[in-house]
C-alpha positions in Angstrom: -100.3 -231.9 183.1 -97.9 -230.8 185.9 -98.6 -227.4 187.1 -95.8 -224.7 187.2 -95.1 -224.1 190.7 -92.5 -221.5 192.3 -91.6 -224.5 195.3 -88.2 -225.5 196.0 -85.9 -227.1 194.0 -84.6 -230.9 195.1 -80.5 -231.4 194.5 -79.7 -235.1 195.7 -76.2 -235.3 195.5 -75.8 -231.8 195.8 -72.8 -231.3 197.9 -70.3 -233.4 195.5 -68.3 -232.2 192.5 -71.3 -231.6 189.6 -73.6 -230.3 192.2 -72.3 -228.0 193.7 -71.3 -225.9 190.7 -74.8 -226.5 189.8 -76.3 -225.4 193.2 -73.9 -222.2 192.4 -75.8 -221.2 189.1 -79.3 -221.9 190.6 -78.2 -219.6 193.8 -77.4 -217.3 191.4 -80.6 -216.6 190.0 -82.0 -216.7 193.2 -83.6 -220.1 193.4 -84.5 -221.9 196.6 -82.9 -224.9 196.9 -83.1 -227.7 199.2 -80.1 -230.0 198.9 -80.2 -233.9 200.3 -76.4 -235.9 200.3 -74.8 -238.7 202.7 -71.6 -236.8 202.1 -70.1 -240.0 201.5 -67.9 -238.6 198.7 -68.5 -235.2 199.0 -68.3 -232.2 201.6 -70.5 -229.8 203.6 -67.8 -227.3 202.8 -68.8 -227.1 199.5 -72.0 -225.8 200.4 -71.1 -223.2 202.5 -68.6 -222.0 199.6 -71.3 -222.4 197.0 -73.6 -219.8 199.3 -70.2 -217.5 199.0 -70.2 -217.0 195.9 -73.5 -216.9 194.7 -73.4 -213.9 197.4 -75.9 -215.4 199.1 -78.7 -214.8 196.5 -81.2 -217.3 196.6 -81.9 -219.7 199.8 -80.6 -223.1 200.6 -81.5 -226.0 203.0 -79.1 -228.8 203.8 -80.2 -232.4 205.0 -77.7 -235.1 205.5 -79.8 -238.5 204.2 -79.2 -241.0 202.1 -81.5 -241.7 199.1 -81.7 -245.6 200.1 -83.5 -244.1 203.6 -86.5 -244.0 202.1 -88.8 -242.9 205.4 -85.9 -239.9 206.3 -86.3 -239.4 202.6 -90.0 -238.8 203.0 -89.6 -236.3 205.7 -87.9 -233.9 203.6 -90.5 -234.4 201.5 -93.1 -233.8 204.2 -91.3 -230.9 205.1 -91.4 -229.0 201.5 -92.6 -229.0 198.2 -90.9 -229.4 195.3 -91.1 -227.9 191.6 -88.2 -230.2 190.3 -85.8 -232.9 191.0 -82.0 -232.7 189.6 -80.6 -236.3 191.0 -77.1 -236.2 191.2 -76.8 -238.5 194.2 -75.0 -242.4 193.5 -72.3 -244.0 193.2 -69.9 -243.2 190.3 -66.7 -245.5 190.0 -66.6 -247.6 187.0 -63.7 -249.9 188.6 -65.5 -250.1 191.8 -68.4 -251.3 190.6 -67.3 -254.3 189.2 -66.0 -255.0 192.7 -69.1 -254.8 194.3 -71.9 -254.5 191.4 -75.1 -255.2 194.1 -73.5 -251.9 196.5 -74.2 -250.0 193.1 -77.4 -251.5 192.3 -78.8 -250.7 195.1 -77.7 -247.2 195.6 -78.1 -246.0 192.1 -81.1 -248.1 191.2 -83.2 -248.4 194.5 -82.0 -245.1 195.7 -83.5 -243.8 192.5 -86.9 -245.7 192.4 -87.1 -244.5 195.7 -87.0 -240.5 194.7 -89.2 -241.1 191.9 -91.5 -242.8 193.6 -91.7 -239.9 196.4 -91.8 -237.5 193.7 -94.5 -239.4 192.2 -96.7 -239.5 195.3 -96.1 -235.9 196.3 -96.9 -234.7 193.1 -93.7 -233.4 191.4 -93.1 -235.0 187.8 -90.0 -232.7 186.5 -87.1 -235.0 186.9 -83.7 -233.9 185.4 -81.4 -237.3 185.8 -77.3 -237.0 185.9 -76.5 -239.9 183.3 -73.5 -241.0 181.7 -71.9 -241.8 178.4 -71.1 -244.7 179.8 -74.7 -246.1 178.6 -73.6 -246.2 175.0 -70.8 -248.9 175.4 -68.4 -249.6 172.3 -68.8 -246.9 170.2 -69.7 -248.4 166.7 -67.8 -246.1 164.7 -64.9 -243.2 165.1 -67.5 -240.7 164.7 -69.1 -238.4 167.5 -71.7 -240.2 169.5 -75.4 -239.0 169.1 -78.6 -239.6 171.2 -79.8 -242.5 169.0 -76.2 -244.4 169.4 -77.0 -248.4 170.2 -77.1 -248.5 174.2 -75.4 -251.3 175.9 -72.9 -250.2 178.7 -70.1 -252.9 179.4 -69.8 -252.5 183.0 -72.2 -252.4 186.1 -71.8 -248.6 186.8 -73.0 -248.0 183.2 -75.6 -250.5 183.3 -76.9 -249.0 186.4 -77.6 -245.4 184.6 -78.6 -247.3 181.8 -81.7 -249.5 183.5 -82.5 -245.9 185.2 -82.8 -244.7 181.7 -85.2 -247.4 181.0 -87.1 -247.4 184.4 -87.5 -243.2 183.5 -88.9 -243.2 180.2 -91.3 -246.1 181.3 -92.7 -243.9 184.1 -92.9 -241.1 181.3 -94.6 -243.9 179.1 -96.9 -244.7 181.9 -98.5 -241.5 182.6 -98.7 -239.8 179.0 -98.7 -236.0 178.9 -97.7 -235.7 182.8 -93.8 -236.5 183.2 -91.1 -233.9 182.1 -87.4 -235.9 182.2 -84.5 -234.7 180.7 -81.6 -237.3 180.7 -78.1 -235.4 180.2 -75.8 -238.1 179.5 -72.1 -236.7 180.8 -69.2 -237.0 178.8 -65.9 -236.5 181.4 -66.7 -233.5 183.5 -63.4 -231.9 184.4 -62.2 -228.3 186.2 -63.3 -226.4 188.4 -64.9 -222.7 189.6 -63.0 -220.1 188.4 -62.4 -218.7 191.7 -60.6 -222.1 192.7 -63.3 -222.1 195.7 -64.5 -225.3 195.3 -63.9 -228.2 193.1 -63.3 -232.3 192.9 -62.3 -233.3 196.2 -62.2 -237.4 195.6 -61.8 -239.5 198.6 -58.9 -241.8 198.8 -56.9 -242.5 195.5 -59.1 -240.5 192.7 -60.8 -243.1 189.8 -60.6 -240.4 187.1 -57.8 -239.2 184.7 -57.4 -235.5 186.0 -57.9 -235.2 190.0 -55.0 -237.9 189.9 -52.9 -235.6 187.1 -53.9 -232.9 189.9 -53.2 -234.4 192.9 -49.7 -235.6 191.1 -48.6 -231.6 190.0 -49.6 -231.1 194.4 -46.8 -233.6 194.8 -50.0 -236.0 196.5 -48.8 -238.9 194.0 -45.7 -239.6 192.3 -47.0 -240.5 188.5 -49.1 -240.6 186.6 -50.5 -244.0 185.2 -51.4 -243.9 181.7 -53.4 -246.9 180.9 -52.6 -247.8 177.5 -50.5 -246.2 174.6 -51.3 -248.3 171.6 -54.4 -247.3 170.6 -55.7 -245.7 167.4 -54.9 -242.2 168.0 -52.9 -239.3 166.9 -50.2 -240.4 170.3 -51.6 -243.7 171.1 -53.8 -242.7 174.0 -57.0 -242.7 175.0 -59.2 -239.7 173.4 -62.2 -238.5 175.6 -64.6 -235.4 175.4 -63.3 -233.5 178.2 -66.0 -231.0 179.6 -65.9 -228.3 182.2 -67.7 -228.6 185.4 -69.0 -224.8 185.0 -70.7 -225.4 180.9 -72.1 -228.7 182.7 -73.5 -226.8 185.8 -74.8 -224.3 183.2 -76.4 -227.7 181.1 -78.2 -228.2 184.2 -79.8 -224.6 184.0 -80.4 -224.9 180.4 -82.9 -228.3 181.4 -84.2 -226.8 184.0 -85.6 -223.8 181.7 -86.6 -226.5 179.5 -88.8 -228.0 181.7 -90.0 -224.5 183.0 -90.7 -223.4 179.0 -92.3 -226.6 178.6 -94.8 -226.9 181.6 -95.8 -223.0 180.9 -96.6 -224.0 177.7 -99.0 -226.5 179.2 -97.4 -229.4 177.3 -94.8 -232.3 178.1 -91.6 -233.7 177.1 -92.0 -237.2 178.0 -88.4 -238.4 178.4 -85.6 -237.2 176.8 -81.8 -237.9 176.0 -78.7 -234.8 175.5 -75.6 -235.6 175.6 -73.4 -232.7 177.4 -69.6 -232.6 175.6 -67.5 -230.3 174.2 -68.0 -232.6 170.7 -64.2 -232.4 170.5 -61.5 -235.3 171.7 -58.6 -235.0 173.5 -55.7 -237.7 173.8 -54.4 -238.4 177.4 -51.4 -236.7 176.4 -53.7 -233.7 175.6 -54.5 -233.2 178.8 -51.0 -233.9 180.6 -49.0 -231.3 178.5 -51.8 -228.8 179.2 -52.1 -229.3 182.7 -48.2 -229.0 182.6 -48.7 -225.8 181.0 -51.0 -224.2 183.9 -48.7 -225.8 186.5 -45.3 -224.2 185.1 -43.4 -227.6 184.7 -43.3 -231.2 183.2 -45.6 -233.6 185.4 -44.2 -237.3 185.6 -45.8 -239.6 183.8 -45.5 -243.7 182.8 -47.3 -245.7 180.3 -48.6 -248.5 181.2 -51.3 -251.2 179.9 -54.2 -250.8 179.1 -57.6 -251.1 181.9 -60.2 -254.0 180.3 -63.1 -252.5 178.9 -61.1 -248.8 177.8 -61.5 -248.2 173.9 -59.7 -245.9 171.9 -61.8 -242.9 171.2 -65.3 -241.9 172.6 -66.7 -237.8 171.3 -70.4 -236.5 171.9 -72.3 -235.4 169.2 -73.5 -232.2 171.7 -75.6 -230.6 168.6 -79.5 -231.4 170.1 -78.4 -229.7 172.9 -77.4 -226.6 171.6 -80.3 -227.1 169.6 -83.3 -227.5 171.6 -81.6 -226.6 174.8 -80.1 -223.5 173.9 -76.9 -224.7 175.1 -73.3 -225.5 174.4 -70.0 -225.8 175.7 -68.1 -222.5 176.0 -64.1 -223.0 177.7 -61.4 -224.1 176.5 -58.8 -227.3 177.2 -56.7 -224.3 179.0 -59.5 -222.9 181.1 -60.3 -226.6 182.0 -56.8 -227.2 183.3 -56.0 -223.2 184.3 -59.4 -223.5 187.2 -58.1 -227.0 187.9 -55.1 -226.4 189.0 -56.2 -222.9 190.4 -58.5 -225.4 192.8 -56.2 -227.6 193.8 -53.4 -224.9 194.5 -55.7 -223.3 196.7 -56.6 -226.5 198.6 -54.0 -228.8 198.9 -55.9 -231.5 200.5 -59.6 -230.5 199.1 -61.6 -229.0 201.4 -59.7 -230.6 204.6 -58.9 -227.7 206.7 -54.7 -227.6 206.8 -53.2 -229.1 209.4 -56.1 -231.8 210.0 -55.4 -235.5 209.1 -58.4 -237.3 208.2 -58.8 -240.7 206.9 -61.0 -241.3 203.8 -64.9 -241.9 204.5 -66.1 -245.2 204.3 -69.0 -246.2 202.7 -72.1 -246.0 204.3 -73.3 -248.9 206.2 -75.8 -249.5 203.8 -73.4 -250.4 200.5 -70.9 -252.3 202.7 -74.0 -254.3 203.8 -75.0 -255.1 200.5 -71.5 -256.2 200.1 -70.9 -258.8 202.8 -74.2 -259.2 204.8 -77.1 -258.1 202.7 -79.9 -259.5 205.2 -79.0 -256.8 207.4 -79.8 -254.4 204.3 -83.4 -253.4 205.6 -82.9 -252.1 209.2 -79.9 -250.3 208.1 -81.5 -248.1 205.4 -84.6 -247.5 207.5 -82.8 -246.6 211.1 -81.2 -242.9 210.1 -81.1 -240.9 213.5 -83.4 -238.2 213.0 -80.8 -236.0 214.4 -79.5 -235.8 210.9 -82.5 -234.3 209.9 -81.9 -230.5 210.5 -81.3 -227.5 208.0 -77.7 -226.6 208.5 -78.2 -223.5 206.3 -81.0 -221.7 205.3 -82.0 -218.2 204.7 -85.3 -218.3 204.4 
């Protein structure tokens, strides 16, 4: 059994969109955090912000590595202990990763195996794992999805949180009465902190429904693409579970006092499955009106067809997590588009200073490699300059 320990907490991923409202609500409570992301899709901004307003309770420590490094991975590891892991870090574009499925692979898979197996050899076996609903494929009827829903994700994004799935509750299989992993399966996080202080800051042309509506009411796009209007719905749009980032940072808490209860108790959960939604679906043309609502004015808008693999309707069935996690969603369709457009108000170009021009980040060496010259994969991953190894922030 895994013995409850007041060590740091690990955030991979930590400095993009989930995580850092996360790493908000654990600074909060005063947790000591130690936060690892290659910033390839994220900012160190956010961090800095997050210690703002959590008022700088708690303590955080900032190391630029990726997860695919697994010796600069290690030195963290040498360099703390750790109570828990809550991976965030990967990949995350479904249309992207049919372009280059081996890039996502390799960073969500490998990266993965490589945290667990750190966390495996150093002792630490409470593992809370940012999933998708993306694992449960066609849904295979209108109803709200639940836990035990048929998996089989129908593009390589999906599949890659699926065969983590798998790979996790083997591990838990493996070593009976030792692993605690809590897989939340996401529904379509959207929002952003109240105070408009930090929020989704996509780079280059945003793969998801609302930065776009966003960064069109900014006057950063012209329209809006609606993909498909002839589906089975109330308008003939797309209905999704729309979630704010702030109930899914708080989902994050609610696992992590899970595990907490649960190792205290001197007992284990194996591996387990929640779905975090709102259990209620919105159309596309939901969420446009609404976001025209907290804006002041009409936003422009075409339809067009419809994106392979999109189906009509897809609703959690959020009721095990209120039930065994004590937790539910609590804002509204308004509040979601109120802090969303309250973010990107604020900031304009995300969390680029004004004034500064700066072209999107590329992808670290590493994917593109796997992409066009993977026998190069090895010494990339393994050559970080230790330089990037340094707490940036810390108040211990």
């Amino acid at each position: 059994m895994t013995v409850a320990r007041s060590e740091e907490i690990l955030i991979t991923g930590g400095a993009g969109f989930i995580g850092s409202h996360t790493v908000v609500e654990l600074l909060s409570q005063g947790k000591r955090l130690v936060i690892i992301d290659n910033l390839c899709n994220s900012s160190e901004e956010a961090l800095h912000r997050a210690k703002v307003l959590a008022r700088n309770r708690g303590s955080l420590v900032f190391y630029k590595v990726d997860i695919l490094d697994a010796v600069g991975l290690e030195r963290v590891f040498q360099r703390h202990r750790f109570s828990i892991c809550i991976h965030f870090a990967g990949l995350k574009a479904v249309g992207e990763s049919a372009q280059i499925p081996l890039g996502y692979f390799q960073a969500n898979v490998t990266g993965t195996l490589n945290v667990i197996q750190l966390l495996q050899k150093y002792n630490c076996r409470n593992f809370i794992f940012s999933s998708s609903a993306t694992v449960y494929g066609l849904p295979v009827s209108d109803g709200p999805i639940k836990e035990d829903a048929p998996i089989g994700a129908l593009n390589p994004y999906g599949r890659t949180k699926q065969y983590i799935e798998e790979m996790l509750c083997d591990i838990a299989k493996s070593e009976p009465n030792k692993w605690n992993i809590v897989l939340l399966r996401y529904f379509n996080p959207v929002g952003a902190h109240g105070s408009g202080t930090i929020g989704e800051d996509p780079n280059g042309i945003p793969n998801n429904l609302m930065p776009f509506v966003a960064q069109v009411a900014i006057g950063r796009r012209p329209v809006i693409s609606v993909f498909g209007g002839d589906y089975n719905t109330k308008d003939g749009t797309g209905v999704r579970d729309y979630i704010h980032v702030v109930d899914l940072a708080r989902g994050h808490v609610a696992a992590l006092d899970k595990i907490d209860a649960t190792v205290a108790s001197n007992k284990s959960l194996g591996c387990i499955p929640y779905n975090l939604g709102s259990g209620v679906g919105y159309s596309v043309m939901d969420m446009i009106h609404t976001m025209s609502n907290s804006v002041g004015r009409a936003l422009p808008y075409e339809i067009v067809g419809r994106r392979v693999g999109d189906v009509g309707s897809v609703i959690a069935d959020p009721s095990l997590a209120e039930m065994e996690l004590g937790w539910k969603a609590e804002k509204t369709l308004q509040d979601m588009c109120d802090d969303l457009w309250r973010w990107q108000n604020k900031n304009p170009n995300g969390y680029t200073p004004p004034g500064v021009v700066t072209p999107p980040s590329p992808r670290p060496a590493s994917y593109s490699a796997i992409h066009t010259l993977p026998t190069t994969l090895l010494p990339i991953i393994t050559t970080v300059p230790k330089v990037l190894f340094k707490p940036i922030a810390s108040d211990d």
